[in-house]
GUNUKOL-997486 format. One record per residue (C-alpha): residue in three letters; x, y, z. Coordinates in Angstrom, 1 decimal, always signed. Example, Ala and Ser with C-alpha at 12.3 -4.5 7.8 and 13.67 -1.06 7.14 Angstrom:
BEGIN
('ALA'; (+12.3; -4.5; +7.8)) ('SER'; (+13.7; -1.1; +7.1)) 
//
This chain:
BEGIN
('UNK'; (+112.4; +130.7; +140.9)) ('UNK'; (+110.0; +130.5; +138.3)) ('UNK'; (+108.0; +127.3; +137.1)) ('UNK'; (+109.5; +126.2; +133.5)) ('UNK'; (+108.2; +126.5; +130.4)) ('UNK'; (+108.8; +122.7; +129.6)) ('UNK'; (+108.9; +119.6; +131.2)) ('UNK'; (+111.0; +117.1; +129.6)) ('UNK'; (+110.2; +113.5; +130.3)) ('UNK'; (+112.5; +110.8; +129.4)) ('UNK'; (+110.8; +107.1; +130.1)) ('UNK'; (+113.4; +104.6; +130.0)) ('UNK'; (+113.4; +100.9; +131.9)) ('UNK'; (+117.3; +101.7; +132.7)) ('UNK'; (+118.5; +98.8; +130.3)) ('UNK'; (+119.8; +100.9; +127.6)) ('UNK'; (+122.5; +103.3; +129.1)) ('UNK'; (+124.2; +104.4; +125.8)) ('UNK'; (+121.5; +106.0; +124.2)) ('UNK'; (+119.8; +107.5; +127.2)) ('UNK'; (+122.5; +109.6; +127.9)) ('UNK'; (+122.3; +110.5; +123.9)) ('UNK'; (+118.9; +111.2; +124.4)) ('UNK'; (+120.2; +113.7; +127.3)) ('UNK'; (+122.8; +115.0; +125.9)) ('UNK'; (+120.3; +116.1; +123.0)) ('UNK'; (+118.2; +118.4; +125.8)) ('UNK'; (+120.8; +119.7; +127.0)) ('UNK'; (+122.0; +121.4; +124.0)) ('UNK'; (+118.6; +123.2; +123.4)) ('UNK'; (+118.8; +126.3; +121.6)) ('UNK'; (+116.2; +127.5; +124.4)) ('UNK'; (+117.2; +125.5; +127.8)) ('UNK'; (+113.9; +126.8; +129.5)) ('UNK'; (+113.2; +123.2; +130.3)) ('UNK'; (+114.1; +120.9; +133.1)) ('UNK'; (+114.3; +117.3; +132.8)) ('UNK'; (+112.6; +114.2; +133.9)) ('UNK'; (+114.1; +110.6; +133.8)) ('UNK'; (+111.2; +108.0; +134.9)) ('UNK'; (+112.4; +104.7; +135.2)) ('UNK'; (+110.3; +101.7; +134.6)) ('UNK'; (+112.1; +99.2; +136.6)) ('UNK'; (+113.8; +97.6; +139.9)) ('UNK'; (+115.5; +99.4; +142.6)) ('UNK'; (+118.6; +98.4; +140.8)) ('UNK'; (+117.7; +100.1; +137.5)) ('UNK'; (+117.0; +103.3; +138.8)) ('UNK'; (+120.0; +103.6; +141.2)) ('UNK'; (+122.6; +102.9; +137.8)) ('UNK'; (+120.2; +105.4; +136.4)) ('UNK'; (+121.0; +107.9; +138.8)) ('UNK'; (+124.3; +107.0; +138.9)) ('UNK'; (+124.4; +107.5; +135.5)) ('UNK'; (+122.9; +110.9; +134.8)) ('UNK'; (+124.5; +112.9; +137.0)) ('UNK'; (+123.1; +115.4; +139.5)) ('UNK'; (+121.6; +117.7; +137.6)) ('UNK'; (+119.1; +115.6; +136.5)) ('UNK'; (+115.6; +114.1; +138.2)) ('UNK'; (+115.1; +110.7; +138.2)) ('UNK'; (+112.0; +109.0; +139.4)) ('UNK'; (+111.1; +105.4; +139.5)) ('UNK'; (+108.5; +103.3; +138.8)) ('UNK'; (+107.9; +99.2; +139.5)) ('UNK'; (+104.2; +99.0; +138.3)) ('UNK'; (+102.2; +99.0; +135.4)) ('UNK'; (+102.2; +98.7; +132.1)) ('UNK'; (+104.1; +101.4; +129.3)) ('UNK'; (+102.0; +104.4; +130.8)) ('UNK'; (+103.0; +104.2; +134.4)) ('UNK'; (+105.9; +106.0; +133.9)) ('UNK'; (+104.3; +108.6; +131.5)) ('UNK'; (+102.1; +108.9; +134.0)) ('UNK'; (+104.8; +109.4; +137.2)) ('UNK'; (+106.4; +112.3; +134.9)) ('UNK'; (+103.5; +113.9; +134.0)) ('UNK'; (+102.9; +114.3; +137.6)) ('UNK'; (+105.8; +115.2; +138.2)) ('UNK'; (+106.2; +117.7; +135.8)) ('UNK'; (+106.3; +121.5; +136.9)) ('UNK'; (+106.3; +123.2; +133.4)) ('UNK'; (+103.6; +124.7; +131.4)) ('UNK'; (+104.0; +122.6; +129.2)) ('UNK'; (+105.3; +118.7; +128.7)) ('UNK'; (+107.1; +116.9; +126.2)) ('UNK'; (+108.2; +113.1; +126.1)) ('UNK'; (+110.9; +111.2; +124.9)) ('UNK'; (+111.8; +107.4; +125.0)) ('UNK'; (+115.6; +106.8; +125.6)) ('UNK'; (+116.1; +106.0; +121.9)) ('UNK'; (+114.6; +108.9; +120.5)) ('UNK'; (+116.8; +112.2; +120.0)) ('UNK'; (+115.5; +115.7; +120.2)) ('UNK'; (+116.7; +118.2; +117.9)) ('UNK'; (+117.8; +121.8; +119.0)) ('UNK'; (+115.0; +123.4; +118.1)) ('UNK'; (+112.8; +120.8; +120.1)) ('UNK'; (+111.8; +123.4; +122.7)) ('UNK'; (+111.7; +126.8; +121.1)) ('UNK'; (+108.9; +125.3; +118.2)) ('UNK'; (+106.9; +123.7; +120.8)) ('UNK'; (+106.9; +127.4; +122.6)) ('UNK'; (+106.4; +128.9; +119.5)) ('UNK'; (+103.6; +127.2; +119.0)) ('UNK'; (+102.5; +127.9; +122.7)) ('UNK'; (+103.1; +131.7; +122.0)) ('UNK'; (+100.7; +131.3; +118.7)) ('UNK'; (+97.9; +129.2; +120.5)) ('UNK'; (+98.7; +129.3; +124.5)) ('UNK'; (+96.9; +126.1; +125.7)) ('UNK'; (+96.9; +124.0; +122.9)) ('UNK'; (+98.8; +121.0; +121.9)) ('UNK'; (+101.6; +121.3; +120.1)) ('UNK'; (+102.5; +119.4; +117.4)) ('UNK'; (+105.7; +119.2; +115.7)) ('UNK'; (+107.7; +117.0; +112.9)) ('UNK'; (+110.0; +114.2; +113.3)) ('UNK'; (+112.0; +112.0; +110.7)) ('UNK'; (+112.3; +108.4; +111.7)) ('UNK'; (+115.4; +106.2; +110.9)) ('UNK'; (+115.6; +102.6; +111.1)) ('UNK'; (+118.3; +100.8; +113.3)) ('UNK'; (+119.7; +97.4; +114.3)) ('UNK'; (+119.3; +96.9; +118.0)) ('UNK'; (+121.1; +94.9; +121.2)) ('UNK'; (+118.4; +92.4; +123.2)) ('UNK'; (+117.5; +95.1; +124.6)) ('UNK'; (+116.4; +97.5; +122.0)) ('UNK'; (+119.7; +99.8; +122.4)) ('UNK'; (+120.3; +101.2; +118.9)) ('UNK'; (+123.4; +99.6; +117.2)) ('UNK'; (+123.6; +100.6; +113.6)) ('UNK'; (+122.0; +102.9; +111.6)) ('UNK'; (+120.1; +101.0; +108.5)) ('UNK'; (+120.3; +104.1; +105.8)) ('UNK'; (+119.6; +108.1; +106.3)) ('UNK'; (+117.1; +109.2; +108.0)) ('UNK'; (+113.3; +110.0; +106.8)) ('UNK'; (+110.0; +112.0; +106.6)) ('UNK'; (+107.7; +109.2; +106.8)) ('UNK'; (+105.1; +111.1; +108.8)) ('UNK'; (+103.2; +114.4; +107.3)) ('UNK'; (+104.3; +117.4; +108.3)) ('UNK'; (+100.9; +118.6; +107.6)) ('UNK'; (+98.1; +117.6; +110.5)) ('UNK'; (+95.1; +115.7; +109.4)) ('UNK'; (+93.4; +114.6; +112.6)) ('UNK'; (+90.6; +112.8; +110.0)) ('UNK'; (+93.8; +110.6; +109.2)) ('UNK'; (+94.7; +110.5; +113.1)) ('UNK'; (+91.5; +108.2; +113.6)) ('UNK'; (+92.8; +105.7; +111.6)) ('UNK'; (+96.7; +105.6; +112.3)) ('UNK'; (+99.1; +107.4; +114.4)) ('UNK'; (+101.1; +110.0; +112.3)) ('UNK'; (+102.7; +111.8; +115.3)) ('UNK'; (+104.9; +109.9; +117.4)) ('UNK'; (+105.5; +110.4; +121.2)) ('UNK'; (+108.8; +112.9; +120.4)) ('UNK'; (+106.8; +114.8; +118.5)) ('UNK'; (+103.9; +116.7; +120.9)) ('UNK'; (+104.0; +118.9; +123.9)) ('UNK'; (+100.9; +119.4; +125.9)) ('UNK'; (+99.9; +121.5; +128.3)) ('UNK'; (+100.0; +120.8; +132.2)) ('UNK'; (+97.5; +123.1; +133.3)) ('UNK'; (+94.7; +122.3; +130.6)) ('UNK'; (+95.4; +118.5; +131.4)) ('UNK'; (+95.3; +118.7; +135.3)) ('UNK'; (+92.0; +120.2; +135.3)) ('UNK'; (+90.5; +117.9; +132.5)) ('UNK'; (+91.9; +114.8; +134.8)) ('UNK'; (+93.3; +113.9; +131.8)) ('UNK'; (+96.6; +111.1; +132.0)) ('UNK'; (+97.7; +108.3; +130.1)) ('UNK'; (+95.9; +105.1; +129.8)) ('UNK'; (+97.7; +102.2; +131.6)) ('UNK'; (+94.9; +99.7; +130.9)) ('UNK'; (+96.0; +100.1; +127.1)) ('UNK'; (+99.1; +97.5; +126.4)) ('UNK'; (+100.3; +100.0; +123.7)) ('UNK'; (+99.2; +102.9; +121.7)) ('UNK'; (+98.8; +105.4; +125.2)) ('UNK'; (+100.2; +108.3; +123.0)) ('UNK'; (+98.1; +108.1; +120.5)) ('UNK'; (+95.5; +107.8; +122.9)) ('UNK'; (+95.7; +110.6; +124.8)) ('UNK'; (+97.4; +113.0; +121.7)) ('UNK'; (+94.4; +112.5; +120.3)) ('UNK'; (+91.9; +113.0; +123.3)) ('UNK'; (+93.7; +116.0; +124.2)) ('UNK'; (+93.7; +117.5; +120.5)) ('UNK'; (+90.0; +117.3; +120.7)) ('UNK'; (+89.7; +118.8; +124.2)) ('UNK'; (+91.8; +122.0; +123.5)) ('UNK'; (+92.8; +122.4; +120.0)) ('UNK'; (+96.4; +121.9; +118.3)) ('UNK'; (+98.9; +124.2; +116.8)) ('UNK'; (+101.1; +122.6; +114.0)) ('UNK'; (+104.5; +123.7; +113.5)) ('UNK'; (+105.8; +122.4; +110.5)) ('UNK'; (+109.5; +122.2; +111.5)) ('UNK'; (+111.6; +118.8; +112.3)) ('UNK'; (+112.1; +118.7; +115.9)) ('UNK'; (+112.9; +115.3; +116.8)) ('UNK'; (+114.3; +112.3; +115.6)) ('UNK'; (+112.1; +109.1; +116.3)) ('UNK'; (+114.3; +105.6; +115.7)) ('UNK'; (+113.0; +102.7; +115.1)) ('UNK'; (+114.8; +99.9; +116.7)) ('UNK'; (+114.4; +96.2; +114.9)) ('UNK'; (+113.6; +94.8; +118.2)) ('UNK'; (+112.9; +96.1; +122.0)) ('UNK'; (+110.0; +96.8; +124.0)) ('UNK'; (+107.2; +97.3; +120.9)) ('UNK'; (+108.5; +94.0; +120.0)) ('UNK'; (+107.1; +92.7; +123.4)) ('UNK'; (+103.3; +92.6; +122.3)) ('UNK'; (+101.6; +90.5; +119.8)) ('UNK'; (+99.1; +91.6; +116.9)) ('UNK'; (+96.0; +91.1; +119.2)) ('UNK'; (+97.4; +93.9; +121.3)) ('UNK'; (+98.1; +96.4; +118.5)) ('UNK'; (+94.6; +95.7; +117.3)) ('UNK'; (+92.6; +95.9; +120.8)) ('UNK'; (+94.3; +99.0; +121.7)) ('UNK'; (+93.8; +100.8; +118.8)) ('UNK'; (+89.3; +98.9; +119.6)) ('UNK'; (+90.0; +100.6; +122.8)) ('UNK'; (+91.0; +104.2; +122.0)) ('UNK'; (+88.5; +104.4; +119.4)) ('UNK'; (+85.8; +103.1; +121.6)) ('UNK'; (+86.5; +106.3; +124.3)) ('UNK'; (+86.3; +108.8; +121.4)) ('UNK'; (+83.3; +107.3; +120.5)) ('UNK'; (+81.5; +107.9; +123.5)) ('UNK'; (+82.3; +111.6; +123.0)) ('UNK'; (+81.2; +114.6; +120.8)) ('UNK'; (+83.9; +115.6; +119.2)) ('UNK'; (+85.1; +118.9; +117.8)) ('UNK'; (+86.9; +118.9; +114.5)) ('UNK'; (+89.2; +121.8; +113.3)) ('UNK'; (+88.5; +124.3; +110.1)) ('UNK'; (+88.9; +122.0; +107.2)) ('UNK'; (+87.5; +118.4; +108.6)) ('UNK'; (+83.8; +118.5; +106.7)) ('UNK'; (+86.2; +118.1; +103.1)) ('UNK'; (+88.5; +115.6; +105.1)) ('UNK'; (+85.4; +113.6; +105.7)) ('UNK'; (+83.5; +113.5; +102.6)) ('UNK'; (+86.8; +112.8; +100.8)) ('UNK'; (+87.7; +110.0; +103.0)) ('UNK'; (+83.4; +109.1; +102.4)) ('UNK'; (+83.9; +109.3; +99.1)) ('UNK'; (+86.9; +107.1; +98.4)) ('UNK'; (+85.1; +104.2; +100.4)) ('UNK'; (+82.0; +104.6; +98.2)) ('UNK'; (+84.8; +104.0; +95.6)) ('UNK'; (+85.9; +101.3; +96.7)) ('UNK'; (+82.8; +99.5; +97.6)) ('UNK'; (+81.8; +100.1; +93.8)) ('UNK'; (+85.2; +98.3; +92.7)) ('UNK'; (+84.7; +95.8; +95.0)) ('UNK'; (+81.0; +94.9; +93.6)) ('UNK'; (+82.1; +95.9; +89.7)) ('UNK'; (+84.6; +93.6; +90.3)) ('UNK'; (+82.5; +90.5; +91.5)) ('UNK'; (+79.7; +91.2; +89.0)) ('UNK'; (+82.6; +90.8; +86.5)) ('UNK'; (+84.0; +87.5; +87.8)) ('UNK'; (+80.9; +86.7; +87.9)) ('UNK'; (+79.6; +86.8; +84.2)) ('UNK'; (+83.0; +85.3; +82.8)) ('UNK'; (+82.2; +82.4; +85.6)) ('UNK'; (+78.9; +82.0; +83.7)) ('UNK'; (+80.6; +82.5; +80.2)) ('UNK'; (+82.9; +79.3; +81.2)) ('UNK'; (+79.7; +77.2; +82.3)) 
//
């Protein structure tokens, strides 16, 4: 039997039962079911065996009692027997198209990332983050367009939305950062955009929903803002190379802060005299 072109992992901490299995039930309607599927549990020995109980037979579950929100990433990623791999939290829903555009895009570039589009919806959520109510239709907040310029300074391609490939990663000894509190898929998307390239298939694959409450909700504002000091401090120590259309993407993004540096001081120069005016 042959290896699979996918490797779907599902991290979940086994505390939200209803939509995990919608989050299954959503691979295994895939218009191409060239996948096999990965349920890593973040949790007790309890967790994992309502897990298994849960899912049935035909899918792997693996659990994990350490670390922090990449452990588990991590434990699929190993895992994983595909040439490539794909994630999904247990409140995100794949679309299904989710694995034939991530091989298209495979077949286009073989061992790049592959990036794809999601729409995000927001929801009302239990205690523990399981999604309760929808709170209006679903969007296109992120680009469908890639801009990794824009990447360095926010996220615009959630978890759902990626596939990378095993091999390339394996080699590079390239996994998920478990030191970093939050922000690990950002991390290593970017990382491993800028080690073997990334192929941008502008269809919606995914849909990514954003729960008012659950495990995000765990970690304060310092966290947000040291991770993000963290990944930017690895790519700094780095050369990195951009794709065709960066050297615009920079002096745009240049120029715009020389902008705003001049409001800023035509601004102050201004307050300034009428200050004087009044004295």
């Amino acid at each position: 039997m042959t290896d699979p072109f996918l490797s779907a992992v599902v991290r979940t901490k086994g505390d939200r039962p209803t939509s995990l299995m919608e989050a299954l039930g959503t691979l295994r309607t895939q218009a191409d079911d060239d996948l096999e599927v990965i349920v890593v549990v973040h949790g007790d020995t309890a967790a994992t065996n309502s897990t298994i109980e849960l899912v049935g037979p035909d899918v792997r579950v693996i659990s994990v009692s350490f670390g922090g929100r990449a452990a588990p990433l991590n434990a699929g990623l190993q895992a994983a027997t595909g040439r490539y791999v794909a994630f999904l939290d247990d409140d995100d829903l794949a679309m299904p198209n989710w694995v034939s555009v991530f091989r298209q895009g495979a077949e286009i570039q073989p061992g790049a990332v592959v990036r794809s589009v999601c729409l995000t919806q927001r929801w009302t959520g239990s205690e523990t983050g399981e999604p309760l109510n929808a709170l209006g239709d679903p969007q296109l907040e992120f680009p469908k367009e890639f801009d990794l310029v824009a990447h360095f300074h926010s996220n615009a391609t959630p978890i759902c939305c990626f596939a990378l490939p095993r091999a390339e990663l394996a080699n590079a000894a390239m996994t998920f950062d478990d030191d970093l509190p939050v922000l690990e898929d950002w991390d290593l998307f970017l990382r491993s955009v800028c080690a073997f390239g990334i192929e941008n298939i502008e269809q919606v694959t995914s849909l990514y929903r954003r729960v008012d409450r659950g495990n995000s909700f765990e970690h304060s504002d310092s966290d947000w803002t040291d991770a993000k000091a963290a990944v930017m401090a690895k790519l700094d120590e780095r050369s990195l190379q951009l794709p065709a259309g960066s050297a615009s993407a920079l002096a745009s993004a240049h120029q715009a802060r020389l902008d705003l540096s001049y409001q800023v001081v035509a601004a102050s120069t201004s307050t300034g005299r009428r200050w004087r005016r009044k004295g």
